[in-house]
C-alpha positions in Angstrom: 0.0 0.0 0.0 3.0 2.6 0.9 4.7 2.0 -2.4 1.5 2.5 -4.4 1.1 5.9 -2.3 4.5 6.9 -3.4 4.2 5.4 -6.7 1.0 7.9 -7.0 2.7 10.9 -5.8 5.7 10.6 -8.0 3.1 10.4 -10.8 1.6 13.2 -9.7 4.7 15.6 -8.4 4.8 18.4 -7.4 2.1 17.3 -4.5 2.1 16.9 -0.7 1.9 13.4 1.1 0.0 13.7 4.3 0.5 11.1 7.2 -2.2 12.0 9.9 -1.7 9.7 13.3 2.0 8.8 12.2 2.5 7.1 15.3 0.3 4.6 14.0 1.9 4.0 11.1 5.5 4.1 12.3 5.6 3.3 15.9 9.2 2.2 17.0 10.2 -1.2 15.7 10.6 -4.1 18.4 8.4 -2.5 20.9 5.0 -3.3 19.0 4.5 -6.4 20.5 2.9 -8.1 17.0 4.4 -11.5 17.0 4.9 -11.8 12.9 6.8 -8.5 12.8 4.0 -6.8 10.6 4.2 -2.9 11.8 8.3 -3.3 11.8 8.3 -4.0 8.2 5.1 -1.6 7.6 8.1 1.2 9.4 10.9 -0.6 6.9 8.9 0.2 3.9 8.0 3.6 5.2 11.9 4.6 6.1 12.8 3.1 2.2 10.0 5.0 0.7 11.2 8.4 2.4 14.9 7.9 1.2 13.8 7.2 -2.8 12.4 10.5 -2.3 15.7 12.8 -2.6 15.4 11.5 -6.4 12.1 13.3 -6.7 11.3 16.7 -7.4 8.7 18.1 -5.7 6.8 15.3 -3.4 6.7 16.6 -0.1 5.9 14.6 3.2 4.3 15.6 5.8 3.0 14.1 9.2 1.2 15.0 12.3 1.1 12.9 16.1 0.1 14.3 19.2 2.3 11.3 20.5 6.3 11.9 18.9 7.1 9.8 21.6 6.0 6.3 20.2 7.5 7.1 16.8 10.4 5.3 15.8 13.6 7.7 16.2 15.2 7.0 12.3 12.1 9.1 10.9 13.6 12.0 12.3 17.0 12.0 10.6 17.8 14.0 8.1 16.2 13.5 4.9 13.1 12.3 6.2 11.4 14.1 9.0 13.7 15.8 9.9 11.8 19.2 10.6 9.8 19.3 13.3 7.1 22.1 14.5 5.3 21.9 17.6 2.1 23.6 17.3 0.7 24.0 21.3 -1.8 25.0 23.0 -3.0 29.0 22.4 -2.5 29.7 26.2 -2.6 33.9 25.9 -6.1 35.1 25.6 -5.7 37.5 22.5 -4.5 34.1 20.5 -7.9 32.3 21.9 -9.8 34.9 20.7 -8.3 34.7 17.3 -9.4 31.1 17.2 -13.1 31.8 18.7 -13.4 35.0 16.2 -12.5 32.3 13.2 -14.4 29.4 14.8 -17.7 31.7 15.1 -17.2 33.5 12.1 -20.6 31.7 10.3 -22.6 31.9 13.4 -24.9 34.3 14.4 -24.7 36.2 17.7 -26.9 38.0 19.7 -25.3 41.5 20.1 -25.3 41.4 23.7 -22.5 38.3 23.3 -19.0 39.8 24.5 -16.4 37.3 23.2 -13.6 38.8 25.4 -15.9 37.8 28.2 -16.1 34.3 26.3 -12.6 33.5 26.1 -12.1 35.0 29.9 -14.5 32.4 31.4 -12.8 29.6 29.7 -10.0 27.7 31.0 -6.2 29.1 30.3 -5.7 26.4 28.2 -8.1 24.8 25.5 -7.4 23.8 22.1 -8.8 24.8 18.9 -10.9 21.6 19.1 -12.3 22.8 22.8 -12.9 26.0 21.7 -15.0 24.6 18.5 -16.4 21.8 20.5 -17.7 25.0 22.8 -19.0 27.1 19.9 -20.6 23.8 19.0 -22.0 23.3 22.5 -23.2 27.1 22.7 -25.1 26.4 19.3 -27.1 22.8 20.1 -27.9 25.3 23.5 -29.3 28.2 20.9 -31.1 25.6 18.8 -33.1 23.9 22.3 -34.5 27.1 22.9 -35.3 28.4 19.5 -37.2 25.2 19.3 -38.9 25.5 22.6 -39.6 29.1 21.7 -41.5 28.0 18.8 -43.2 25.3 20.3 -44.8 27.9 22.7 -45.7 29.9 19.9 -43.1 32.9 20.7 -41.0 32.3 18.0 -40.9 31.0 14.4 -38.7 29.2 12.3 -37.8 31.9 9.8 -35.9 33.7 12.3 -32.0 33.0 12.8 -30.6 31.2 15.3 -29.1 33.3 17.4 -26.3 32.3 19.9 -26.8 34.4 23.4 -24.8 34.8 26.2 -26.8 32.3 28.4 -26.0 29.6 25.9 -22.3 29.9 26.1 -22.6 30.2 30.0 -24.6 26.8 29.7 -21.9 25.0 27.1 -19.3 26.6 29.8 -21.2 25.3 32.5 -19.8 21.9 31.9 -17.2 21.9 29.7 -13.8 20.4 30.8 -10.5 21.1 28.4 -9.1 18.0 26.6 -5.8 18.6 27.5 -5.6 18.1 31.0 -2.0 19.6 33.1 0.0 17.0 33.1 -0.6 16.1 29.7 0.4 19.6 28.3 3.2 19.1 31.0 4.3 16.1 29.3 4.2 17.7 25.8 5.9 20.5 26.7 8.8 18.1 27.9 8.4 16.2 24.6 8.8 19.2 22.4 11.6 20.3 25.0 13.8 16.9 24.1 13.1 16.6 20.8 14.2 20.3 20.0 17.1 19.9 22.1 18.8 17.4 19.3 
């Protein structure tokens, strides 16, 4: 399967190849515990594959993990993946508003919403993903009430749906971040090593 995803993006250069959940697909050899060797070999091909490249113009490779850990260490030599970016957490609030201002940007808000005041009540640290699973939350909130507002006949279903301030207090209500301290501790310490070479 690797070589005909190669194979294709040779074909087809000048193109990216994207490898989301690499750990998955190239977790360190030996340690996988599959007794017919099947992921070392998967990694094998994988490592092959990425040195054939330097002969090819224009394929580029890319891959994302939120667990560099488990990868195996000769995908980050030179030549392969050998650049690596840590994209964290947005922990200062003028950052998190960026993300809630893009996030929200096709929703429609009552005027009284504040989203300084959003971003203030969250947690210090929450991901893109928490802050659209939020905006998500806010808006099932927006759509309850619109529909129990039109079930008592106050309200009908021409109007928008407008996300209020009491619908983001109820998705805040609740909401826990899903990074939790020691996780981002243990990132940070990841990113810390692996820059460090």
């Amino acid at each position: 399967m690797l070589c005909s995803v190669f194979c294709r993006a040779r074909s087809a250069a000048p193109c990216v190849v994207f490898f989301d959940e690499l750990d998955s697909l190239a977790p360190s050899r030996g340690r996988t515990g599959d007794s017919g060797g099947v992921m070392d070999r998967v990694v094998s091909q994988l490592l092959a594959e990425l040195d054939t490249l330097h002969s090819s113009v224009g394929v580029f490779v890319i891959g994302a993990t939120n667990r560099p850990d488990l990868l195996d260490q000769s995908l980050l030599r030179p030549g392969r993946f050998d650049k690596l970016v840590y994209v964290g957490i947005n922990e200062d609030r003028v950052s998190q508003l960026q993300v809630l201002q893009a996030i929200l940007r096709k929703f429609q808000l009552d005027s009284a919403v504040d989203l300084h005041d959003v971003v203030d009540r969250c947690p210090a640290h929450m991901t893109g993903a928490d802050l659209y699973a939020l905006c998500s939350d806010a808006m099932t909130a927006a759509i309850k009430r619109k529909i129990a507002l039109i079930d008592d006949g106050l309200d009908s279903e021409d109007s928008p749906v407008l996300v209020s301030v009491e619908d983001f207090s109820a998705a805040l209500e609740n909401f826990k971040p899903s990074v939790s301290d020691q996780e981002l501790l243990r990132y940070k310490n990841i990113q810390q090593r692996l820059t460090a070479k």
